[in-house]
N, C-alpha and C positions, 0 to 999 in steps of 0.2 A: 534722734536715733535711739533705739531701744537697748538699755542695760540691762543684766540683772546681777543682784548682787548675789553671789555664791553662799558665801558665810559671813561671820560674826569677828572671823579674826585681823581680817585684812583691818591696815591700819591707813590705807591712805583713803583718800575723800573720794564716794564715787557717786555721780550724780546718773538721775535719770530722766530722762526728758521721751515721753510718746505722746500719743491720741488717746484722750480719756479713753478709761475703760473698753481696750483694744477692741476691736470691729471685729467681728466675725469677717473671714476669709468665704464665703458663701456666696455666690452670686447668681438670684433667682434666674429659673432659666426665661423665652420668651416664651408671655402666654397669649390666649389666644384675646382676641378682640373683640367688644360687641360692638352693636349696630355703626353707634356715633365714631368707630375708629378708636377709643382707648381700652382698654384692658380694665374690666373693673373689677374690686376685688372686696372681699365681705367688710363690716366693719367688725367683726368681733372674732377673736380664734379661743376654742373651747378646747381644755385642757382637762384630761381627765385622770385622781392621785386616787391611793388606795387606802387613807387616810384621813378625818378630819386633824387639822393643827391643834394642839393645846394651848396654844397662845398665837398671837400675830409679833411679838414683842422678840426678835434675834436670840436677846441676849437670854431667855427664857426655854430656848425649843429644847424638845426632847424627841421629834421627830420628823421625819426628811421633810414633811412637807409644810412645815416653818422655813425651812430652808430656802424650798423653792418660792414659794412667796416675799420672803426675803430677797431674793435674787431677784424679782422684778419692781418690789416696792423701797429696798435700800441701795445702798452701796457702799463699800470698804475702801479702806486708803488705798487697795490694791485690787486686781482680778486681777483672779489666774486663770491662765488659756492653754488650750488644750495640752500643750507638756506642760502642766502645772508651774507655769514660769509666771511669776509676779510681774502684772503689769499698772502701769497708772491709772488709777481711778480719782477718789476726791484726792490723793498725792498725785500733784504734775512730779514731782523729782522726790528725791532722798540721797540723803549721804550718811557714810557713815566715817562717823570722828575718828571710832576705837573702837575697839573688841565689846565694850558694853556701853556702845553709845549712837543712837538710831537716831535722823532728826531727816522727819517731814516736813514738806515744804509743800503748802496745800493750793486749791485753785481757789482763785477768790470771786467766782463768775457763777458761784450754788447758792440756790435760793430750795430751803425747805417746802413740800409741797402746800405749807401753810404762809408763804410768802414772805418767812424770816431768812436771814443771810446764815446759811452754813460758817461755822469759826471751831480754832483750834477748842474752845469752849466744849464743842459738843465731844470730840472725841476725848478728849480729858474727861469726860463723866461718862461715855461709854466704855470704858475700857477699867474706870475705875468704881464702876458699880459691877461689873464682871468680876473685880480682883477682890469684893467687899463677902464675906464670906458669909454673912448673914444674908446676901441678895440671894443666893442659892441659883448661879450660873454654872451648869454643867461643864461649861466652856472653863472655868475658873485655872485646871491645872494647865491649858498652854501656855498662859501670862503670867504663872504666879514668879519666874527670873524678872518681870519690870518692877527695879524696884520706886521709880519715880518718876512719873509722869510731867514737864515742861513747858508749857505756851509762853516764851519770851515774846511774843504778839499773835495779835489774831489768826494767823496764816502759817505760822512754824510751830511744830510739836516734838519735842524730845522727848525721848523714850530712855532712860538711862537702866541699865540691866547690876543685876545684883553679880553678875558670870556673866560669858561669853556666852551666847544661847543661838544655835546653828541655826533653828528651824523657823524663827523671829520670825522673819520676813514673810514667809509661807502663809504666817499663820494671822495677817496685817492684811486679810482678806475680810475679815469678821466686819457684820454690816453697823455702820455706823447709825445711833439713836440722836435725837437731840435732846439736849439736856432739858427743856420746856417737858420732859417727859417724867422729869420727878415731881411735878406738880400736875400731872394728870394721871389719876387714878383709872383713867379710860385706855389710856393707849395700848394696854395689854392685845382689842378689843379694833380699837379705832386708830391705827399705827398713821406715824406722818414720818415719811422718809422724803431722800432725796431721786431716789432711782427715775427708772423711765415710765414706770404705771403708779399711778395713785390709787388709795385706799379708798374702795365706793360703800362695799355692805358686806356681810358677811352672815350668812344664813346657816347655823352651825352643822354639820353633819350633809349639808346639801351643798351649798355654793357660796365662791369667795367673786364679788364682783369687784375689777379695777379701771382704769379709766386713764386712757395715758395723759402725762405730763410734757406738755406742748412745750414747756420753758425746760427742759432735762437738758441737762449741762453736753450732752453730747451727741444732742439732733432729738426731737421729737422719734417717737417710735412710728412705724410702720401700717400699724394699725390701730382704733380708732380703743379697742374693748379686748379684753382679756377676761376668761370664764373660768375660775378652779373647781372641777366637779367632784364632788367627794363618792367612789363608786368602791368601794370596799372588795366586792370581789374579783378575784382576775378577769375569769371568763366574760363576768357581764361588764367590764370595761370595755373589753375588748366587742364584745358585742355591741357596745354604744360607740365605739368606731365605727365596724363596719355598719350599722343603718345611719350614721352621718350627724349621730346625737353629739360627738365631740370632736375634735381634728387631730389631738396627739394622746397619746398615753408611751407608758414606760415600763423600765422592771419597777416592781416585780408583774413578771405575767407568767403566764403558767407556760411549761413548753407544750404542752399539748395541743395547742393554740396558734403556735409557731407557725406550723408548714404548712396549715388551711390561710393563715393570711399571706404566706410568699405569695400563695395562687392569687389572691387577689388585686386585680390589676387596677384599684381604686385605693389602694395602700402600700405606701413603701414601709417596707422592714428593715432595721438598722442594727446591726448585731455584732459587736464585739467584746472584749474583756474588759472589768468594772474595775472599780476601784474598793471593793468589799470583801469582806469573808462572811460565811456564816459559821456559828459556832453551838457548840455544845457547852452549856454555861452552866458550872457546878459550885453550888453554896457552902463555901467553907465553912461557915456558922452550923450547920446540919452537924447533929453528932456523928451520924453515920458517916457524913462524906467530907466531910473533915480528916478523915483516917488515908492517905495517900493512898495506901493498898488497894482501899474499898474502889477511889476513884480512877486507878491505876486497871486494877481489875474487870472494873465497865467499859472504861478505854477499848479496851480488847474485843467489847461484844459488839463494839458501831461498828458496820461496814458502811464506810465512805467510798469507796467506789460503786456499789449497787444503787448507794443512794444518789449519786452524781449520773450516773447512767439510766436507772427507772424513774428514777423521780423526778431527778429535773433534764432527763436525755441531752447528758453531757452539755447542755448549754452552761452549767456552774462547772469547773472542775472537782475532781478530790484534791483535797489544801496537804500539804506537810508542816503548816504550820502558820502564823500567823503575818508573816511577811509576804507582801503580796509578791508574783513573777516576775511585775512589770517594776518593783522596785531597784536602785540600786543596792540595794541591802540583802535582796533575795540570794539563796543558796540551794540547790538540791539535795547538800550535804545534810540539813536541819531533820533528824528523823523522829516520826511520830508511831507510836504504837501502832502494828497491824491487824490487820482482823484474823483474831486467831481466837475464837468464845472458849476454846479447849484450856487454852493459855491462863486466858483469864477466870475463869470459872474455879482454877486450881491456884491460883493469887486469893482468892479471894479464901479459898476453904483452907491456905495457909495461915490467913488471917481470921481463921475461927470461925466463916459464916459457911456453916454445914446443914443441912437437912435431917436431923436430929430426931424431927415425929415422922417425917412420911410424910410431910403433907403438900411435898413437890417445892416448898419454898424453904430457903436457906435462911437459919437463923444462929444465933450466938446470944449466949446469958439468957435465953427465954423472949428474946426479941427477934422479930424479922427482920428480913433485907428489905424495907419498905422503902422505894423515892420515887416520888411525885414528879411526873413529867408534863412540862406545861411549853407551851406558844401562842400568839396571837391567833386570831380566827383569820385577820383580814390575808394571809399568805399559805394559801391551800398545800405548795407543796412542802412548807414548815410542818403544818400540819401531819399530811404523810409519811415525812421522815421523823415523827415523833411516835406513830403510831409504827411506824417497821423497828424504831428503835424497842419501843416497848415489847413488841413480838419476841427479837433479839433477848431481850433481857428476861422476859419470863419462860423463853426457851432454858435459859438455865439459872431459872429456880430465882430469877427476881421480883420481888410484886411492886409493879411500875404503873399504878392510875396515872389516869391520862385527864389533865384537864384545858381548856383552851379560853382564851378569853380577846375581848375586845382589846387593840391596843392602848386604849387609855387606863383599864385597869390593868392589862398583865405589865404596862411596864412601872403604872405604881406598886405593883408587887415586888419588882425586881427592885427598882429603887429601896422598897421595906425589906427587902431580903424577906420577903415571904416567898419562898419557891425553893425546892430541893434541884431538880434539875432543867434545865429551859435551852429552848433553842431561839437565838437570838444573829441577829445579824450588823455587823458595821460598816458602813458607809463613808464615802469621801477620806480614802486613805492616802493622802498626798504628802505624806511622811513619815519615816515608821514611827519615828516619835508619838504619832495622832494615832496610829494602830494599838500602841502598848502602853504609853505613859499612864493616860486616864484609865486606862484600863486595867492596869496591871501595878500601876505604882501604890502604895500604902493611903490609903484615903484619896483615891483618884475620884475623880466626879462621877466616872460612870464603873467605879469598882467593884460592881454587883456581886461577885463571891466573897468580898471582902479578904482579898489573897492580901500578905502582910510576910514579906521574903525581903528580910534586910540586904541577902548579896543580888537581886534582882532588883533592888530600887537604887542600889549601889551603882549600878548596870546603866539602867535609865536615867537618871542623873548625870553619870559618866556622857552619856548618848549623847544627851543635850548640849554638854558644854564642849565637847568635842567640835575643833573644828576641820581635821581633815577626812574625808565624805570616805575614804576607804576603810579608815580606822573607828569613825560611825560605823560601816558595814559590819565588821568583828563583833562589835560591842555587841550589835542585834541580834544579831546571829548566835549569839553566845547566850542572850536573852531569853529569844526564842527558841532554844533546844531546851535552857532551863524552865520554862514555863512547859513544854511535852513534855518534858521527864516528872516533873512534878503534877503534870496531869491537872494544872488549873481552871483550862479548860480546853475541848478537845475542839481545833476545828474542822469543821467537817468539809467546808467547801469554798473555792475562790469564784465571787459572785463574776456571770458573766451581765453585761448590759445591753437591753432590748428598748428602741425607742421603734414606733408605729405612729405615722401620719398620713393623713391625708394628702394622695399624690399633687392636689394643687395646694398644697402650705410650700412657700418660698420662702429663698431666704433664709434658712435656719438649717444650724448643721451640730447633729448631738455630739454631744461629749460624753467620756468612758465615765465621769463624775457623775453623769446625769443631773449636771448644773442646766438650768433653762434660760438665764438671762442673756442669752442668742433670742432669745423670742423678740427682741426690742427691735430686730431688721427684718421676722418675719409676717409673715402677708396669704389669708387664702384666697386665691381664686374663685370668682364664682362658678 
């Protein structure tokens, strides 16, 4: 029977016992038959992301489609299913001792896709080349409470915590490497996991080929081949659906796109609320907006609802803040600056940036209001609401260039803090902790403004070691109003999630994560 554990404080021992890596609840409908009387069905289902990966290697991504690939080539000591409830994967059970004391208890029936025996070995050196600060794992600030990792035998892993750490369990999802991996310089490249598809080729910017693993600890997969298509633009994604070039794709797609495929009765459309925000990400390091005022004062010129209503037609909402709706942490109460350019435009001339020659643009000491407005190419309507924000801002007296870049350079820029202002989005927010810590805490992994607010990491810190989930909720909350008052960064939208497949793919049922590793039961019809 299936447990989960809540938090970190309980002290008594509580074990969990399921079916690896829980089955999807989906059950293909009947198809039709050919000649001989069975039902036959392709041997390969084609997948198509809006990204090439920068690496195949978990502990290395920097974006979603490492992930999803991970999802069919790795596995964690836990999956989480669709309520984000940890379930068993390479952990059949866990208990826990005490407040800062975790211990797996693993299956011993995994065999590496290279035919060596999975042992607590491998997870002791994924977890702690994650926590090695020179490996340079973005993942790094959810684990850095373990403070000691434990294999009293092959098969058991303790996890001992420096503090009570609420969100441990959640985050005991992360896919497991083998430790043969520090002696290959390839695996970045050439990945050997446990999951249910194996690592075939990887043709960079074109196609990831994998091959299922007939010996996968929890039933051979359904299908024979798996195809990751790297198609960068929304439109033509989706246009390689409907001529039959791929069988799934996902957000991001453009809504415009939307209600031509409902019509289509050779694809189902799948649409509900995500687990993301998308944001407006501003560089504290910047002289100019580093000034609260200044940031304060642009606040005011983004309209988040026109941009939630024309640009992505209400399929994302306008956000109040950084807490997703669907959390228990979410509040209504959380307010973020509205769209008032009047408001802001007079914030700002209080703070010295006036138009001084005429020449339409506001400046102070002999310098302009200059910041650089940047996003990725591969998500058209980022694009769009960079270019309306830019409108917005040189409607009053901003000069806002506009530049856009491939994701493998705009997010090395973000990482260099080269970039004044950007719109950027987060993904797989399955606790606020994962929404704000790295983001927002003092040297987070992914702290791209470089924000540095001792009573906010005060806050965050607090979050984590907190164990009761109502008193979590305040912390966040209290978090997130001070991250909008201080205008760290503004967001602008709660992402919604769109999957589209081909009506004869069976068997597979999306999630609001836009996790794929349901593809291991499903199957297309010919």
């Amino acid at each position: 029977m299936k447990k989960r554990i809540l938090s970190l404080v309980l002290v008594v021992v509580i074990l969990v016992f399921s079916a690896a890596c829980g089955k999807t609840d989906s059950v293909p409908q009947p198809a039709e038959q050919g000649s001989s009387g069975t039902t036959e069905y392709r041997d390969t289902i084609k997948i198509g992301v809006d990204v090439d990966p920068n690496t195949l290697d978990p502990r290395l991504q920097t974006n979603v489609t490492v992930m999803r690939v991970g999802e069919l080539v790795f596995s964690g000591l836990v999956e989480l299913n669709e309520k984000l409830e940890p379930q068993p994967c390479l952990a059949e059970s866990w208990e826990q001792k005490d407040a800062t004391t975790l211990v797996f208890h693993l299956r011993k029936d995994i065999k590496w896709h290279d035919g060596n025996s999975f042992t607590a070995a491998d997870v002791k050196y994924t977890y702690e080349t994650i926590l090695d600060k020179d490996f340079g794992s973005a993942a790094r600030a959810r684990y850095v409470p373990i403070k000691e990792i434990l294999t009293p035998d092959d098969y058991t892993v303790q996890f001992n915590l420096s503090e009570p750490y609420a969100p441990i369990l959640t985050y005991m999802d992360h896919k497991i490497v083998p430790q043969s991996a520090k002696d290959n310089p390839g695996f970045a490249e050439n990945p050997v996991g446990t999951g249910p598809y194996k690592f075939v080729s990887w043709s960079k910017n074109s196609v990831i080929k994998l091959t299922a693993n007939d010996s996968y600890f929890d039933g051979a997969p359904a299908t024979k081949n798996i195809e990751i298509y790297t198609i960068p633009d929304n439109t033509t994604r989706v246009s390689a659906l409907e001529a039959g070039d791929v069988d799934f794709i996902h957000s991001p797609l453009s809504p415009q796109d939307i209600p031509r495929m409902k019509q289509n009765d050779k694809v189902v459309v799948h649409q509900t609320s995500g687990l993301g925000v998308t944001f407006v990400n501003f560089n504290h390091q910047s002289e100019i907006l580093k000034d609260r005022n200044v940031r304060t004062g642009l606040s005011y010129m983004i309209d988040k609802d026109t941009i939630s209503r024309d640009i992505y037609q209400s399929m994302d909402t306008p956000a109040n803040g950084p807490i997703l709706p669907a959390s228990w942490a979410y509040s209504e109460d959380i307010k973020d600056n509205p769209y008032d350019p009047a408001k802001g435009l007079q914030i700002l001339n209080d703070a010295g940036w006036k138009d001084t020659n005429g020449d339409g643009i506001l400046d102070k000491g002999g310098k302009k209001l200059t910041v650089k407005l940047s996003t990725h190419t591969e998500d058209p309507n980022r694009m769009q609401a960079l270019e309306f924000i830019q409108n917005s801002f040189a409607s009053n007296g901003i000069d806002a260039p506009v530049s856009t870049f491939e994701w493998a350079t705009f997010s090395s820029d973000l990482t260099a803090g080269n970039y004044d202002i950007s719109i950027v989005g987060l993904l797989n927010i399955n606790d606020p902790d994962r929404g704000l810590y790295i983001q927002f805490h003092t040297g987070g992994g992914q702290n791209y403004g470089k924000y540095s607010y001792p009573e906010l990491d005060t806050l965050l810190d607090k979050g984590r070691s907190t164990s009761d989930q109502s008193e979590r909720a305040k912390i966040y909350q209290q978090a997130a109003q001070m991250i909008n008052d201080e205008v760290m960064w503004k967001t602008l939208v709660f992402q919604g999630y769109i999957a589209m497949y081909n009506k004869n793919l069976e068997g597979y049922t999306p999630m609001p994560s836009g996790q794929i590793s349901a593809m291991r039961d499903a199957k297309v019809k010919r």
